[in-house]
N, C-alpha and C positions, 0 to 999 in steps of 0.2 A: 458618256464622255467624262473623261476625271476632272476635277474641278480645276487643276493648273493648265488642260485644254482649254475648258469653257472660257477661261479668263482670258486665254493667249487670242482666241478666237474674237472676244467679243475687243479687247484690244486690235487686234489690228484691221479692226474697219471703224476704228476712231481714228481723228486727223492729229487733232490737238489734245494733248496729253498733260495734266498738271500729276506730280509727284511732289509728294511734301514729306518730310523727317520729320523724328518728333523734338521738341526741346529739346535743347543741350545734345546736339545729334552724338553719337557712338557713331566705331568705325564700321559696326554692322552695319547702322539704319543707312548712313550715307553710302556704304559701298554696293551694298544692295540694290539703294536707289539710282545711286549711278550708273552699275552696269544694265538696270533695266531701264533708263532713260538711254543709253548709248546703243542698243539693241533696236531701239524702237526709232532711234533717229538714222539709224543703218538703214532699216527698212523706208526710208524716205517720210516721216511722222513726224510730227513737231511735238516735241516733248523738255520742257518745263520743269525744273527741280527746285522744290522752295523750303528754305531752309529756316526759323523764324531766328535762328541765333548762328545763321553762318556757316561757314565752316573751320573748324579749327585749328591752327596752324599744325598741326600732327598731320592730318590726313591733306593738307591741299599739293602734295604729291598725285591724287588719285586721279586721273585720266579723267575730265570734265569737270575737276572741282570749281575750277574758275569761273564755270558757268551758273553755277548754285546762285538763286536769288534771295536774298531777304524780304525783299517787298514783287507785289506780283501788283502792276496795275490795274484798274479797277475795269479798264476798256479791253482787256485781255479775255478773250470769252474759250472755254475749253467745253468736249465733249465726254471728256472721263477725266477722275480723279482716281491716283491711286495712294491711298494714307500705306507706309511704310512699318511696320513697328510702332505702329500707335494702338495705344488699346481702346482708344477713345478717339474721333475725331479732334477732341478738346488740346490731346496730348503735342497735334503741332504746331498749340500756342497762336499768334498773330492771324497766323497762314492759313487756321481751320476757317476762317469763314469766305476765305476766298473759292469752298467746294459748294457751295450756296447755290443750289440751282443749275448746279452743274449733272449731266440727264444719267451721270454712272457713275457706280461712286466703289474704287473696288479695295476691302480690307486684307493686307497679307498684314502677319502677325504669327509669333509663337509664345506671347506671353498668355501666362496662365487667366489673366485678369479681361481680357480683352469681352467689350461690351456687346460683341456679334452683331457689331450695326453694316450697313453696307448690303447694295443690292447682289455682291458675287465677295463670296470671301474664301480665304487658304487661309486656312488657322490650323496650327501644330503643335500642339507643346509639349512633344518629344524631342523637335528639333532645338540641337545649340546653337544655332545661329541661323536667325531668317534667311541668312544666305540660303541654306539648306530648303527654305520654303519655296525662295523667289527663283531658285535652279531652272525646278521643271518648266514654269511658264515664260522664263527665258530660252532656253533649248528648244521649248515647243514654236516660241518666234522667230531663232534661228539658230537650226541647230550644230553650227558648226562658230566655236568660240573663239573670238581671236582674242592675241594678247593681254589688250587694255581690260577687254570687259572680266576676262580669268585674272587680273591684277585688280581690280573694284570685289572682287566674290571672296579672293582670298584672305583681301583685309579684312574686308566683312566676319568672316571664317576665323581668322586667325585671331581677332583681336575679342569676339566674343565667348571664343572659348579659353579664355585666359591662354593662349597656344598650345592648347590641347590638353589644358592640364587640370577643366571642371569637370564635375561630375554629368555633368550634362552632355558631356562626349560619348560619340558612338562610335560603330564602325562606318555607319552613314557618313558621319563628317572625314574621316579618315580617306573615303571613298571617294567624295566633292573635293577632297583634297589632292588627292592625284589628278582626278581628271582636268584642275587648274591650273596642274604641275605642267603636267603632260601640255598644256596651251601655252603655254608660257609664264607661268605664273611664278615668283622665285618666293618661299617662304621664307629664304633668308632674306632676302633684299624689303620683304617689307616689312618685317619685324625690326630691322636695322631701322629703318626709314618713320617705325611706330615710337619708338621705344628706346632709339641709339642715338636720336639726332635732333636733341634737345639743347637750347642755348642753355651758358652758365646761368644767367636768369633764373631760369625752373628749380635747380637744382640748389640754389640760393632759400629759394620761395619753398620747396619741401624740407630743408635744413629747417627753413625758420618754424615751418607749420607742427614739423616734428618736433621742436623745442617746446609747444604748447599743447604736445599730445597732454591728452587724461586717457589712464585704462582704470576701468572701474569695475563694479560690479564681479568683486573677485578676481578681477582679470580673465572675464569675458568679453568685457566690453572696452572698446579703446574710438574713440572722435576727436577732433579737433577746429581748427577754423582754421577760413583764410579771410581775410579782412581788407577795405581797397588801402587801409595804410598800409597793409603789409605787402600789396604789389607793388605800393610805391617805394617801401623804401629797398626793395632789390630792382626796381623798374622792371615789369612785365606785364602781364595783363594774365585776366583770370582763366584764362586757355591753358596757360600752363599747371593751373593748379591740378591736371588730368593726371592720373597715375598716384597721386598723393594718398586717396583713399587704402588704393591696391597695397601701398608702403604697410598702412595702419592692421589688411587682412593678412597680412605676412605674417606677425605675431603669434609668437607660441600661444595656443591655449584662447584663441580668440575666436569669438560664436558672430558676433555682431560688428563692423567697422561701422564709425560715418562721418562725413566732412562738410562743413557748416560752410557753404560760400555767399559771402556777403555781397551780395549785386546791389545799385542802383535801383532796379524794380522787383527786389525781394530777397528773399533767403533759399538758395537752393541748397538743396540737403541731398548728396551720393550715399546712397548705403549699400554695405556687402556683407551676405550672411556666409556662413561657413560652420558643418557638421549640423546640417538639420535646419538650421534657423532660415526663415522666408522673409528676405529683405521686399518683397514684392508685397506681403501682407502689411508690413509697418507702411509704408510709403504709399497704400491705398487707402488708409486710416483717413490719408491730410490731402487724398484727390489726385495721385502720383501714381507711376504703374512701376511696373519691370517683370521681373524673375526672380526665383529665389536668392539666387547667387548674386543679384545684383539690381537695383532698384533705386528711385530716386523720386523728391517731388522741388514743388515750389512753394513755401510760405511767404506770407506777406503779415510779419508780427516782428516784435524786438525779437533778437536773438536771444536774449536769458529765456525768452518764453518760448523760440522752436527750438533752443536746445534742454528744455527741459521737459518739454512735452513728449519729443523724440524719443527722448532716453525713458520715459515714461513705457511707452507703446514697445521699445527693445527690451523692457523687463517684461512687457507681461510676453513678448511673443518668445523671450527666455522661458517662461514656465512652463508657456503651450508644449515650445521642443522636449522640456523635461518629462512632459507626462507620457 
């Protein structure tokens, strides 16, 4: 039995279903999660999607986003966990220890880093987007896709492969691409709806953040911040700061992006590599996963000191790619 059988099998003779994203969810780890939470509640299954930071005003378009929890009560008892995109239990923050004693615990993942914990796991990192992973053992659960859930895979799809446009694209994704077409899935409607339907706010808050880019390192390297004064003085919140980094890997001539967000309970650091460079190896330096193309963590230090350390770990993984 292939291993996106085994998992679909041993899922649907569980009742109760916990699903958790990792930090700072992307529109993969939440779409993915969604449409395999809406799959499993089709089949009559009570399924749970916990989220430790939310979900982001970009994706709560997604069919079930409103149902996403931050906190999971403590008297809530489940039979399976499925960790999303985490390469680590650890990666979904608050939410990981609510899989405590929970009797199944199943890893899908396509990052390179991932720690192969978990009693049943689909791990790939070939695939550009876990969509790509979480497919089969969605199909194998029912194999006929209606709308919403071909609308939760394509975002997944669409927005982890920069829209088709990393090197991590295949003909596989091209192929998951049709068949969510084919269901109903609109690639324009939700690239509109990612990446078109942003308040003036945001676009205030990336004017300002781009006003304090540095590119350095030759013009390899280009980061910046966002700061809670500088939400405040466009009024927004740090949701919007999404897509900011993406501005900074756009630059001619750029190996390494990274964007310094100054939270309440630490410093979370986005990074994007580009021609060679593994933003997935700097941002497991400091306890953070991803892929090469894209990668992030959490520090908990002054910003002089994670943005100098950072840039420390993108020189030396500049020389790695040079050799």
């Amino acid at each position: 039995m292939a291993p996106a059988e085994k998992i679909a099998e041993a899922l649907k003779i569980r009742q109760n279903i916990l699903l958790l994203n990792h930090v700072s969810p992307d529109g993969d780890s939440l779409g993915s999660t969604l449409a395999l939470a809406r799959v499993l509640r089709r089949r009559g299954q009570a399924a749970i999607v916990g989220s430790a930071d939310g979900v982001p005003e970009m994706y709560r378009f997604l069919p079930g986003s409103e149902q996403v929890r931050t906190e999971i009560p403590s008297e809530d008892r489940f039979d399976a966990v499925v960790f999303m995109e985490c390469s680590s239990p650890e990666r979904a923050g608050a939410l990981a220890a609510r899989a405590a004693g929970v009797p199944l615990c199943v890893n899908i993942d396509h990052h390179l880093s991932n720690s192969g914990y978990g009693d049943l796991m689909l791990w790939d990192v070939d695939a550009a987007a876990v969509a790509e992973v979480v497919f089969p053992i969605i199909t194998a659960l029912q194999p006929a896709l209606d709308r919403e859930t071909a609308e939760c895979l394509m975002t997944a799809l669409l927005t982890d492969t920069g829209s088709f446009r990393y090197p991590s694209v295949t003909p596989r994704s091209f192929e998951l691409a049709a068949v969510l077409a084919r269901a109903g899935a609109s690639p324009t409607t939700i690239y509109s709806r990612v990446y078109e339907d942003r308040p003036a706010a945001s676009v205030r808050l990336l004017g300002l953040a781009l006003s304090r880019m540095v590119v350095c390192e030759g013009g390899r390297v280009a980061w910046t911040t966002v700061t809670q004064e500088m939400l405040q003085e466009v009024g927004t919140t740090m949701e919007e700061a999404e897509g900011i980094v993406g501005a900074l890997r756009g630059i001619r001539g750029i190996q390494a992006a990274a964007l310094f967000k100054v939270e309440p309970d630490g410093i979370r650091v986005s990074l994007r590599g580009v021609g060679g460079l593994r933003a997935n190896v700097i941002a497991e330096m400091f306890g953070g996963g991803g892929h090469a193309a894209a990668a992030g963590f959490t520090a908990h230090a002054p910003l002089d000191d994670v943005i100098r350390d950072t840039l420390a770990a993108i020189r030396r993984e500049l020389g790695a790619a040079a050799r």
